[in-house]
Short mmCIF file of the C-alpha atoms (twelve columns), coordinates in Angstrom:
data_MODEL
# 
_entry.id   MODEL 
# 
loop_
_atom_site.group_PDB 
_atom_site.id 
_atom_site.type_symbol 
_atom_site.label_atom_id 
_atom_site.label_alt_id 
_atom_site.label_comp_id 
_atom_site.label_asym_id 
_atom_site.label_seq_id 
_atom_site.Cartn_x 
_atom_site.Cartn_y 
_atom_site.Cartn_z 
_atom_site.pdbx_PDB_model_num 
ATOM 1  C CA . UNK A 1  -3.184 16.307  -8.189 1 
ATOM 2  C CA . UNK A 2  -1.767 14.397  -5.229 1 
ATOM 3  C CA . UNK A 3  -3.865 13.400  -2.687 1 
ATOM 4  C CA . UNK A 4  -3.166 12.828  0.852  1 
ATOM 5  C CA . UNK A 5  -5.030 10.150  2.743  1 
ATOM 6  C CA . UNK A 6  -4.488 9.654   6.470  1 
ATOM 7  C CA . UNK A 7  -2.788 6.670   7.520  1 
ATOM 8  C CA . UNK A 8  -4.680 4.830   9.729  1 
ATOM 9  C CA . UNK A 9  -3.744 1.733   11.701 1 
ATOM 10 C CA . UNK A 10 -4.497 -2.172  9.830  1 
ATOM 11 C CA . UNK A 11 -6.076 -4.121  12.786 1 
ATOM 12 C CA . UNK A 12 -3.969 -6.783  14.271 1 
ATOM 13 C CA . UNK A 13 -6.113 -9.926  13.999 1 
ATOM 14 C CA . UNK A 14 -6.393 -8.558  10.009 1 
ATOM 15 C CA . UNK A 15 -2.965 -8.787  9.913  1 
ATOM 16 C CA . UNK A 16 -2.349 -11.806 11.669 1 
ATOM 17 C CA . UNK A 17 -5.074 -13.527 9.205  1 
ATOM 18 C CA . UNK A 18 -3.576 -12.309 6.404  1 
ATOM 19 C CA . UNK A 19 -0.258 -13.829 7.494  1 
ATOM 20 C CA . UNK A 20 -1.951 -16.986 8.243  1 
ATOM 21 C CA . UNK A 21 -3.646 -17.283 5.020  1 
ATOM 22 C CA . UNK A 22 -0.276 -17.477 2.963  1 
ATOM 23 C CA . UNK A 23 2.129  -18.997 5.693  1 
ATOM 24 C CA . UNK A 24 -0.506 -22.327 6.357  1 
ATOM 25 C CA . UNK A 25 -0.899 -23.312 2.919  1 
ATOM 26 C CA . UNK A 26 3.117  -22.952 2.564  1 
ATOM 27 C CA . UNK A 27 3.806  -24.135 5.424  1 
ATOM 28 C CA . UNK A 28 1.214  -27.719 4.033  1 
ATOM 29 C CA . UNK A 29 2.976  -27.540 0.305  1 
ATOM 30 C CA . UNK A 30 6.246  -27.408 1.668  1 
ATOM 31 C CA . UNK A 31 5.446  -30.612 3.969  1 
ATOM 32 C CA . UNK A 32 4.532  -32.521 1.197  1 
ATOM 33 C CA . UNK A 33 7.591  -31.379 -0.286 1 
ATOM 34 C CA . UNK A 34 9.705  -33.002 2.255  1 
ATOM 35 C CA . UNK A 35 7.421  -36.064 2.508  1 
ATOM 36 C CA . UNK A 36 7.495  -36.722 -0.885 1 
ATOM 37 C CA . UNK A 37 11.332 -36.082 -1.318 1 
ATOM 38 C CA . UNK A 38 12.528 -39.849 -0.018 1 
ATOM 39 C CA . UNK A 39 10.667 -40.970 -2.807 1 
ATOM 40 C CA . UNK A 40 11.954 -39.107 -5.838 1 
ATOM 41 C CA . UNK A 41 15.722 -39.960 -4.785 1 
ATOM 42 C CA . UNK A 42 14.643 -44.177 -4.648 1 
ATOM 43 C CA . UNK A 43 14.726 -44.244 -1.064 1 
# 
């Protein structure tokens, strides 16, 4: 019951998007992160 499906190639800028949409909004949360770390320490 197994069936085979060709692999075919993901398109770069598809890749490169998908990247992008999890790396930015780390990238911005972790950012705050270190903005907002001064702060919780009484600095």
């Amino acid at each position: 019951m197994s069936e085979r499906t060709e692999d075919r190639p993901v398109p770069r800028p598809l890749i490169v998007l998908a990247w992008a949409w999890v790396v930015i909004p780390f990238g911005y949360g972790l950012w705050q992160l270190v903005l907002k770390i001064p702060g919780l320490f009484g600095s």
